[in-house]
N, C-alpha and C positions, 0 to 999 in steps of 0.2 A: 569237467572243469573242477579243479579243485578248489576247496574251500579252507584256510588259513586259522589258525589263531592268533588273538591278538602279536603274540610276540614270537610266533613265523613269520609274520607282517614287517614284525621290526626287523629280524634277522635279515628278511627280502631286503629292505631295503641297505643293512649295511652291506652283505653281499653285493646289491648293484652299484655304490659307490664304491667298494673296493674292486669291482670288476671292470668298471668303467674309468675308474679314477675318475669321478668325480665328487663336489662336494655334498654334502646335506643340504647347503642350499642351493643348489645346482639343482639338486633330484627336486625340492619344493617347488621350486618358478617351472620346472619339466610340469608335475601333477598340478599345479593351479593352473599354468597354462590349456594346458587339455583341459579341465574344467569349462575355463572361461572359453574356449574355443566351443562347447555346446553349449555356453550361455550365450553367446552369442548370435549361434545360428541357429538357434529358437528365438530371441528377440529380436533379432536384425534390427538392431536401432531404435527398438521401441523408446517411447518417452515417457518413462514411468520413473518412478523412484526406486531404488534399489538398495533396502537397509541390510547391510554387513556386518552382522555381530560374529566380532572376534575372541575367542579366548587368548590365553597367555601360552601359550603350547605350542606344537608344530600346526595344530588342525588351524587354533588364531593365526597362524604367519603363511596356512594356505590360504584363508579371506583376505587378511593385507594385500596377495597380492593380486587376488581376483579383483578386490577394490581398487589396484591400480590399476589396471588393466581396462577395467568398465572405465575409470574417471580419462583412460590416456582416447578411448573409443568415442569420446563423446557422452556417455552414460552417465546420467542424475543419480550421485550415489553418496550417500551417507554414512559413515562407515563408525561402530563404537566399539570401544574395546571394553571386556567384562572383567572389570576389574577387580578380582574376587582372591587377590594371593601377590607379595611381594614378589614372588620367583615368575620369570619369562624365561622362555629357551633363547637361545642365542639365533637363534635363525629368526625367530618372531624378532625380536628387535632391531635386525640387520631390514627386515623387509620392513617395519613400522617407519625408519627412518627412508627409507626408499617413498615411502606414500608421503610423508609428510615433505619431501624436495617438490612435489609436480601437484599438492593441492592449496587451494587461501586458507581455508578450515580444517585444523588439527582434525583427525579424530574424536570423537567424544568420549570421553569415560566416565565410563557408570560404576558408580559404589555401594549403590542403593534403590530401594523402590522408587525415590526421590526425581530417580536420574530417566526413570524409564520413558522413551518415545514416544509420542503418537506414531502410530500406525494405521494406513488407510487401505481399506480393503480392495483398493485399485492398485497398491506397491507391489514391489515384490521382497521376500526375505530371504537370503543370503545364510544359512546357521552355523559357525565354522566355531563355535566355541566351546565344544570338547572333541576329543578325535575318540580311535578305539582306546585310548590309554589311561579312561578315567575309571580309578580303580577305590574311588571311595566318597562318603555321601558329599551332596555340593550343598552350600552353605546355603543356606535357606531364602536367603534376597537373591538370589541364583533359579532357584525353582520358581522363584514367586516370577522371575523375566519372563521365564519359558513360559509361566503359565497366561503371561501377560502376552507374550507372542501365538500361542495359543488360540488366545481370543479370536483374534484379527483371522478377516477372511480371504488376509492376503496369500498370496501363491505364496510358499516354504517350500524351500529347496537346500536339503543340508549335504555338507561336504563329509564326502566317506561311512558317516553312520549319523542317527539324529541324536541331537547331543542331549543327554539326560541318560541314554541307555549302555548299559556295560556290556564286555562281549562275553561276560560268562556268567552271568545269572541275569535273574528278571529284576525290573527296574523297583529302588522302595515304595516310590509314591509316583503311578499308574499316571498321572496328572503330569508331572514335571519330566516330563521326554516332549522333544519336539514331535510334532506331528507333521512329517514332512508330505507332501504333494510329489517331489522327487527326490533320491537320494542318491548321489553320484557317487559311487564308490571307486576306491582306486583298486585297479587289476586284477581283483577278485572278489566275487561278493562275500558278504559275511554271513556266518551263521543265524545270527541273530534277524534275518532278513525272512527266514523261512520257518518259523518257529511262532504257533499261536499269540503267545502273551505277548512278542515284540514285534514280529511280525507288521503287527498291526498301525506300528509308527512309520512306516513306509509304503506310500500307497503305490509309488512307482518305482522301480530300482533299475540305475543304469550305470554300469561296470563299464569303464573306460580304462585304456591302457595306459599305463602312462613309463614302461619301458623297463618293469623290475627284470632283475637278469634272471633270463629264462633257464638256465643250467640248474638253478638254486630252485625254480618255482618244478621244472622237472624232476629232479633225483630229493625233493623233499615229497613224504609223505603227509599229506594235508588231514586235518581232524574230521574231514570229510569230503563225498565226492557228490559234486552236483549234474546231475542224469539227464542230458540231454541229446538228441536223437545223435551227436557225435561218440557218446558213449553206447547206445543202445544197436547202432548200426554192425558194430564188429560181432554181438552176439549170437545177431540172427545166422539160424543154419536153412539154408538154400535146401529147397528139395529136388528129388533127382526125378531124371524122367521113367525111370525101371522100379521106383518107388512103390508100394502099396499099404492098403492099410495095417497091417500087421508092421510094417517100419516105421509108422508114426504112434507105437505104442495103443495099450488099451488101460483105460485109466479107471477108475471108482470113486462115485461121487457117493458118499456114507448118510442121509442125513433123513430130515422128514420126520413131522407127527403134524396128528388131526390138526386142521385149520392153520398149519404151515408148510404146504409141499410145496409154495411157489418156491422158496427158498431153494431146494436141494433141484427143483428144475430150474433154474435160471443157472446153476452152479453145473448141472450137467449141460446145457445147453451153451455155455462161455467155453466146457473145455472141446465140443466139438469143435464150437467157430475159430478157437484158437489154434486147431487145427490137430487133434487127437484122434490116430486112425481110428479107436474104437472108444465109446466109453457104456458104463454102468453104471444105473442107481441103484442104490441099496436102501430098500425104502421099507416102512411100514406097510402092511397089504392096507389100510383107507386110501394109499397113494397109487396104485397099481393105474388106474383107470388114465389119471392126472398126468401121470409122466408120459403113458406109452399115447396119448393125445395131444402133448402138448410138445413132448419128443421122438417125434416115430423114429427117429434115426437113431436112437440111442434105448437100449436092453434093459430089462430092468431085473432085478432079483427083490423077493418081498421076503420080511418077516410074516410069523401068521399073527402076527397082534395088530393092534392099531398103535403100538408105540415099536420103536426097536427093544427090543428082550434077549436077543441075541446077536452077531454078528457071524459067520460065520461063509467066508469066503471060498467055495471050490475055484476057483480061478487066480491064478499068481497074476495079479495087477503090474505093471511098469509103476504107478503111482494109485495113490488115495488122497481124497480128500474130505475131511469126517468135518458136520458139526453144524452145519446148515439148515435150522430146523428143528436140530434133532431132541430137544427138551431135554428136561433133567430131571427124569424119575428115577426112580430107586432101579426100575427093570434095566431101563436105559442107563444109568452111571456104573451098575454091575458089568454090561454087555460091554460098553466103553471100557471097563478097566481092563477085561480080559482078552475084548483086542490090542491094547495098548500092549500086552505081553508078548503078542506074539509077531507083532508089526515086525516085516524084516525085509519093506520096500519106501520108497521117499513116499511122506507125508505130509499132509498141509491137516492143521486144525484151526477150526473157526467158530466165532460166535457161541452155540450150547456147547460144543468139546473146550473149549478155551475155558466158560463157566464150570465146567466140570472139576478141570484142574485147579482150578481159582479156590473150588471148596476142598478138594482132594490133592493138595499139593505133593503127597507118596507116592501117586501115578505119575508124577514129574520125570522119576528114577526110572521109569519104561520107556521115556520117550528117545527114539533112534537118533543119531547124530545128524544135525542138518535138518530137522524137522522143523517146518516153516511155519510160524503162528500169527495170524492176521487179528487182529484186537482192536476195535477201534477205541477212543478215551476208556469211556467206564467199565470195558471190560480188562483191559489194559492195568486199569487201576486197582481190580478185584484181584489181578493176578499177582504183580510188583508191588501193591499199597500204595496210600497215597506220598504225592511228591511236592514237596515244598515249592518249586516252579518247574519251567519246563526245561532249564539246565539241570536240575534234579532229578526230572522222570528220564531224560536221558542216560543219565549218570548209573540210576538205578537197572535201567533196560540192559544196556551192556552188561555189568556185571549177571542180572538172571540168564541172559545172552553166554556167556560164559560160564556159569555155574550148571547150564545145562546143554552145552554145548546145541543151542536153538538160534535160528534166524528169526527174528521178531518184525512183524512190520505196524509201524504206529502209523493207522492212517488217519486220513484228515487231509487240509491243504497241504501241499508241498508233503506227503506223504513218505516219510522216513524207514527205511529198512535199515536193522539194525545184527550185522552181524561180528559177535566176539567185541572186541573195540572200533570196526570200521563200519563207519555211517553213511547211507547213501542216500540223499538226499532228491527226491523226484521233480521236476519242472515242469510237467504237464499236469490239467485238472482246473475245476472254476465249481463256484458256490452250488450248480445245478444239480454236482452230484453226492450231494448232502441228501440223500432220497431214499425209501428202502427197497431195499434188494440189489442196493450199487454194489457191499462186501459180497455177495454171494455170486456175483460176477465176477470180481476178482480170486477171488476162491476155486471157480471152477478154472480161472486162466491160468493160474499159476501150477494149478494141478495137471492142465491141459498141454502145457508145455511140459513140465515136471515127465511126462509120460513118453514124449517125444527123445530123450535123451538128454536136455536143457542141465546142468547141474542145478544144485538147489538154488546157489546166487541169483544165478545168472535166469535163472527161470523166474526170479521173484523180482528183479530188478526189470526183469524186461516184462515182465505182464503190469507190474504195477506202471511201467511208463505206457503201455500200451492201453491199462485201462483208462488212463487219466487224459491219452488220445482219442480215445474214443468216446471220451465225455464232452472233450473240448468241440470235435467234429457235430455231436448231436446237439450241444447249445446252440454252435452256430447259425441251425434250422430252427430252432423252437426257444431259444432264449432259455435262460438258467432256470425260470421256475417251471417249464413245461417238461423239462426231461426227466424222466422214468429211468427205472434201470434196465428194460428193454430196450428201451431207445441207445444207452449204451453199448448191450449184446450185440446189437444191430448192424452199431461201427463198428465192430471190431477189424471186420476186413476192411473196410476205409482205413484203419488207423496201419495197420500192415500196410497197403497202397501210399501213406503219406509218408512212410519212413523213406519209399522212393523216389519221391517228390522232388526235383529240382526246384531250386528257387525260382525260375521263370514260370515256373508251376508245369511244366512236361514230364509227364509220368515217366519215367525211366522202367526198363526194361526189369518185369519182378524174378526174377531166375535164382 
């Protein structure tokens, strides 16, 4: 599913009125209608009160006509306009007089804190008074509404985006954004929906169609792509039955020192389950005992130190994955640089290899094209520097993204893989797997596939949707604060099994 900016939004929609011939207000009463059609069949008639704050804009003239629609159904609704700017669209004022024919009581208009409502924590709130198109600070008795509306512990439900928040950077005053309960978007969600600082204003998101012309939303390239098992299904490669393990690749997992080897085996152990005919660790000798105990299925090769001092591979790997573990001593960032020289198969670094280059940014210039770097915030930040918001740490990621010809993935919720200028956005994953040793699972999956034949994308796109499956799967049993990042490893073949899942829940045929 693609993901839009503000003003391929706008474009959507002139394209669907010039493709449909119809008007602008035509397309409005089309998207407020669908609106109000699931406000509806979530209230079925409730008898509550229902306040409608409209702004002066297209998003105001999508609440007018929700408010007529509740007032024509029966529905207790109240409806005020935010009177904050001499200019209205033409379409808002076409629907404003549409409401004021079928109600006894105008609208109310508010100019001031003066103006502001009681609010009862049994209503519900309607917020349609800015759309994606507000593109500069709002007047200050404006913020002070929101924060008024805020208060109240009424249900908030805002149309398209919650209004305080802009769709390309973070909000000035953290306070004056709606705090929506649900936020119905039209036809495609928005970036700012999946994104830490803003994220956070939308507790529920539901994308409704409301009819933009599909030819436009097809042959446009969107500012990003949101990963849902309808994108992840075409990547997966089927195994054959004459198959062995020498066709599904042998991989190298790099990492380990004293009183950290769980790391670099959880990262060997994610790229078997992910299905790697063969893998290795490449570990310090303190780890020797740990791996080949805790992974009998998987070879190990040691250093003779208790740190890595050298690297030194007789085996041409399909893939590597370095950094799990692996600290940052002088012996250790030496041995790293001089494998980094000589790398000449797909590579994933993580956690200490990621800090490495963070302080050694010249070993940047060794790294092979398509080399995948999993970072999560603060190492992220040790690498890029710090970012004014989180449309900034994007902005910046790309560009090191392109400066180093690197796939980056910025994990976290809704977990972003970031390559050149295209961003992909993940759907799967929940708070439980905030845990440690969850990145070192991803790390050994990405790698795990990576060995398989996977290209670098398509291998990072699909283990990070698969890790986030297999986090969701093991909450399910144990709830967010009980799962481990074993407990992850675990799913992992559950989360392969759900990609075949029919919605009736019949496992369909794995082939």
């Amino acid at each position: 599913m693609k993901i839009f900016s503000a003003q391929q939004m706008r474009m959507a929609d002139e394209a669907t009125i010039t493709s449909e011939k119809i008007s602008s207000l035509d397309l409005m009463e089309k998207a407020a209608t669908q609106t109000f059609n699931l406000i509806h069949q979530k209230l079925q008639g409730s008898p509550i009160v229902i306040h409608v704050f409209c702004g002066l804009g297209n998003n105001g003239g999508d609440g007018l006509v929700i408010s007529r629609l509740l007032v024509q159904h029966g529905y207790t609704v109240q409806t005020y306009i935010v009177n904050f700017s001499d200019n209205r669209s033409k379409d808002f004022l076409i629907n404003y007089d549409r409401l004021k024919e079928i109600v006894t009581t105008w609208p109310t208009q508010l100019k001031s804190e003066d103006d502001f409502p009681k609010i009862k924590n049994e209503d519900m709130v309607i917020d349609a008074i800015f759309g994606i198109g507000l593109n500069r600070p709002m007047v200050p008795w404006v913020v002070s509404l929101i924060k008024h509306i805020n208060k109240t512990r009424a249900f908030k439900l805002s149309i398209d985006i919650p209004s305080g928040l802009y769709s390309d950077k973070g909000p000035e005053d953290k306070n004056g954004v709606i705090f929506a309960d649900v936020t119905v978007a039209f036809q495609l969600p928005k970036l700012v929906f999946f994104l830490p600082e803003t994220g956070i204003y939308s507790n529920d998101v539901e994308v409704i169609d409301i009819g933009l012309d599909r030819n436009f939303i097809m042959n446009t390239a969107g500012i990003a792509e949101l990963i849902t098992k309808n994108e992840i299904l075409p990547l997966y490669r089927p195994r054959h039955k004459f198959g062995h393990k020498g066709t599904y690749g042998h991989c190298v997992l790099i990492g380990g020192s004293y009183g950290k080897m769980g790391s670099v085996t959880l990262a060997t152990k994610s790229a078997l389950k992910v299905g790697a005919g063969l893998a290795t660790a490449y570990i310090p000798e303190c780890g020797y005992e740990v791996l080949q105990t805790a992974v009998p299925e998987a070879m190990v090769i040691t250093d003779d130190d208790d740190e890595l001092a050298e690297i030194n591979l007789d085996i041409t790997p399909a893939a590597v994955g370095i950094g799990t573990g692996l600290g940052t001593s002088t012996k250790t960032v030496k041995a790293f640089e001089e494998f980094l020289k000589n790398v000449t198969f797909p590579l994933v670094i993580d956690a200490d290899g990621i800090n490495i280059l963070a302080k050694h940014q010249e070993f940047l210039e060794h790294l092979p094209k398509q080399t995948i770097l999993t970072p999560h915030p603060k190492e992220l930040e040790r690498l890029i520097g710090k970012w004014d918001d989180d449309f900034d740490k994007l902005r910046k990621t790309k560009a090191f993204s392109k400066k180093y010809h690197c796939i980056i993935v910025i994990k976290g919720a809704n977990t972003i893989t970031i390559n050149q200028d295209i961003m992909y956005v993940n759907s799967t994953g929940n708070p439980g797997m905030a845990t440690a040793g969850s990145g070192d699972v991803l790390t050994g999956m990405i790698t795990g596939l990576l060995s398989q034949g996977y290209n670098p994308l398509h291998a990072t796109v699909f283990a990070v949707y698969l890790h986030g499956s297999s986090g969701d799967l093991a909450a399910q049993k144990s709830g967010f604060e009980a799962v481990i990042a074993s407990d992850i490893l675990s799913n992992i073949g559950n989360a392969f099994l759900e990609l075949f899942r029919s919605p009736d829940q019949n496992v369909q045929k794995h082939s």
